[in-house]
C-alpha positions, 0 to 999 in steps of 0.5 A, spaced: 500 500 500 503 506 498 504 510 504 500 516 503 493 512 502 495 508 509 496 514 512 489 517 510 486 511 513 490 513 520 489 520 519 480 518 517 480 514 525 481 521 528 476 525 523 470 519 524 472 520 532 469 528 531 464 527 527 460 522 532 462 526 538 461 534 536 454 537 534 454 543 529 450 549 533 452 554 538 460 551 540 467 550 536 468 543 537 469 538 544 474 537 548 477 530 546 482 528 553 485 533 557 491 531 562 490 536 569 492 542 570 488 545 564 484 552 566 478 555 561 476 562 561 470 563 557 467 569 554 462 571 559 469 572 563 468 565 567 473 560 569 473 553 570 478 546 569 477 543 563 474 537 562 474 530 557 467 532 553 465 539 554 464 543 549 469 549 546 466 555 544 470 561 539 473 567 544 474 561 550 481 562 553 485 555 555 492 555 560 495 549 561 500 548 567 506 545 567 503 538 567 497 540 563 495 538 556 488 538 552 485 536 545 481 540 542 477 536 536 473 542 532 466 540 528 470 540 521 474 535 523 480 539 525 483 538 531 488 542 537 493 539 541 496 543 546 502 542 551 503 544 558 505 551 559 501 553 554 496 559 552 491 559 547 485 563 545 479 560 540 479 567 536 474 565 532 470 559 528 465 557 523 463 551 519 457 550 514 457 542 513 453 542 507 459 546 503 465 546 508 465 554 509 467 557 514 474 559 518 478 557 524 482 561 527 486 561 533 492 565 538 497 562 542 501 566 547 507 561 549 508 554 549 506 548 544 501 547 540 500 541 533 494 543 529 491 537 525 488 539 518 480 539 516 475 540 512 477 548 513 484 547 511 482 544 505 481 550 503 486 554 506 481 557 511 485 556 518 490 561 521 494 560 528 497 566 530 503 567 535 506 574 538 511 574 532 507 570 526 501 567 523 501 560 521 496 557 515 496 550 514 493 547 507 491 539 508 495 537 513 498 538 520 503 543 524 507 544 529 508 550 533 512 552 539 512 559 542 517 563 547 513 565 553 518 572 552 517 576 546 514 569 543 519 567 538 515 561 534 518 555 531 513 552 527 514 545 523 511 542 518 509 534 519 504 533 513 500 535 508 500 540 502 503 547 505 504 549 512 505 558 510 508 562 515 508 570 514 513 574 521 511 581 523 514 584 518 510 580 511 516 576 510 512 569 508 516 562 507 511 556 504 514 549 507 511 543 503 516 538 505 515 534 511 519 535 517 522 542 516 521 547 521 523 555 521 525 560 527 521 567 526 525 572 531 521 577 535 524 582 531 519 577 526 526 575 522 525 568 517 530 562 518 530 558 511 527 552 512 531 547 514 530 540 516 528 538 523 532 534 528 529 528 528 530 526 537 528 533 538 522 533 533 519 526 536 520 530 544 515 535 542 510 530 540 511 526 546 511 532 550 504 534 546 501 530 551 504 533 559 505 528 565 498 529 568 493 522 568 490 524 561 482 523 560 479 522 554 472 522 550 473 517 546 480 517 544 486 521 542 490 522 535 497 521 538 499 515 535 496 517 528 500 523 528 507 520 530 505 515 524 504 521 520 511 524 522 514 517 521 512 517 514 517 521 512 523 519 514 528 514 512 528 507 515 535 510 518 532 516 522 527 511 524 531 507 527 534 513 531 527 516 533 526 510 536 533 509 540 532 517 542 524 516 545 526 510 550 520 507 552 515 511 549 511 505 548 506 510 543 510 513 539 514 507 538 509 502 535 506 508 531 514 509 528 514 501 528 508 501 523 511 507 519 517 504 518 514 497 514 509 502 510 516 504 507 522 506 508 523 511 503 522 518 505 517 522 502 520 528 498 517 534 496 519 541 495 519 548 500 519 554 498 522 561 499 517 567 498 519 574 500 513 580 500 518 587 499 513 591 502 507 590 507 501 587 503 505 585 497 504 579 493 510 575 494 515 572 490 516 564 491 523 560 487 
């Protein structure tokens, strides 16, 4: 079975989870799993521990502590995992089921986030924003750390058509190649795209997931999505990935399994766009 079809049909248990458990009018999507501590603070300016099944809403604040992790499965079938030590707010969220309209729009403030493309991202309607920069995934999924002072962002791309940064200052850089990342400086200055290091990448996913005793409606993503970064990578990688994350029995099995889909990595292009000015159309090569 080619890789990208095995992939799809991990990917689809994840979707088919959201559409059972999240009902279209008046919320944003559920929560997935939560791990302890995770606080919300919902528009009315009421604050309560966020907990397995409830409802998200858009302008809803959500603060996870040191140990603190949640999901959040969005009514389009997308998805947000957030890390411990993290801030992020649901800016904004509209769906039409019968033509797959609508936008997603998150901030996060500090920590780690991973967003998992859905029918919004098909047609590039999601942007997640940072202190110093907005991330716009098409079909796919990313990755973004963000410093707690001055919000300096790493955002890498695990899989999917594109993942598009634009920094502060209009610069815009579009990475279409799994498992590249770039930095953007607060000052809101774009690295090159580059390729991540492999035990530092499978860290983050693993650290997506905090330390509290997590609790789930219904079940998590994780596993898909270490398969779906796994895809990408060398059977030498692989084996390194799996010497870096010890006992991580999770991740293990889902590099396992991507390492019997194939062994050969997934090559596609990045490429560099710069705007001259503010609101420019870029220029790619």
């Amino acid at each position: 079975m080619h890789v990208r079809s095995a992939i799809a049909l991990l990917g689809l248990c994840a979707l088919c989870l959201l559409s059972r458990s999240a009902a279209a009018d008046g919320r944003a999507g559920v929560v997935g799993s939560v791990a302890p501590h995770v606080q919300a603070a919902m528009p009315d300016g009421s604050t309560h521990e966020l907990k397995a099944g409830e409802d998200v809403v858009s302008n809803e604040n959500i603060v996870s502590d040191a140990s603190g992790s949640a999901e959040i499965l969005f009514v389009d079938g997308s998805s947000l995992r957030i890390g411990p030590d993290t801030e992020t707010t649901i800016d904004g969220f509209a769906f039409a089921q019968e033509t797959g309209d609508g936008k997603l729009e998150t901030r996060t403030t500090k920590g780690l986030i991973r967003f998992v493309g859905g029918k919004l991202s098909k047609k590039g309607n999601v942007t997640m924003r940072t202190p110093v920069a907005v991330l716009s995934v098409r079909g796919g999924i990313a990755l973004a750390s963000v410093a707690a002072d001055g919000g300096a962002t790493e955002a890498t791309f695990l899989y999917g058509d594109a993942l598009t940064v634009t920094s502060r200052t209009g610069a815009t850089l579009i990475i279409t190649e799994p498992g590249y990342f770039t930095d953007v400086s607060t000052l809101g200055a774009l690295t090159p795209a580059q390729r991540a290091e492999v035990g530092a990448l499978v860290a983050k996913i693993a650290a997506l997931r905090g330390t509290g005793a997590a609790t789930a409606a219904g079940g998590t993503a994780d596993d898909t999505l270490a398969a779906l970064f796994a895809s990408s990578l060398t059977a030498e990688e692989i084996r390194a990935a799996l010497a870096a994350i010890g006992t991580d029995s999770a991740i293990r099995t889902a590099l396992a399994t991507a390492s019997r889909l194939s062994s050969e990595p997934l090559i596609e292009r990045s490429r560099v766009c710069v705007v001259t000015t503010q609101g420019g159309t870029p220029v790619c090569h």
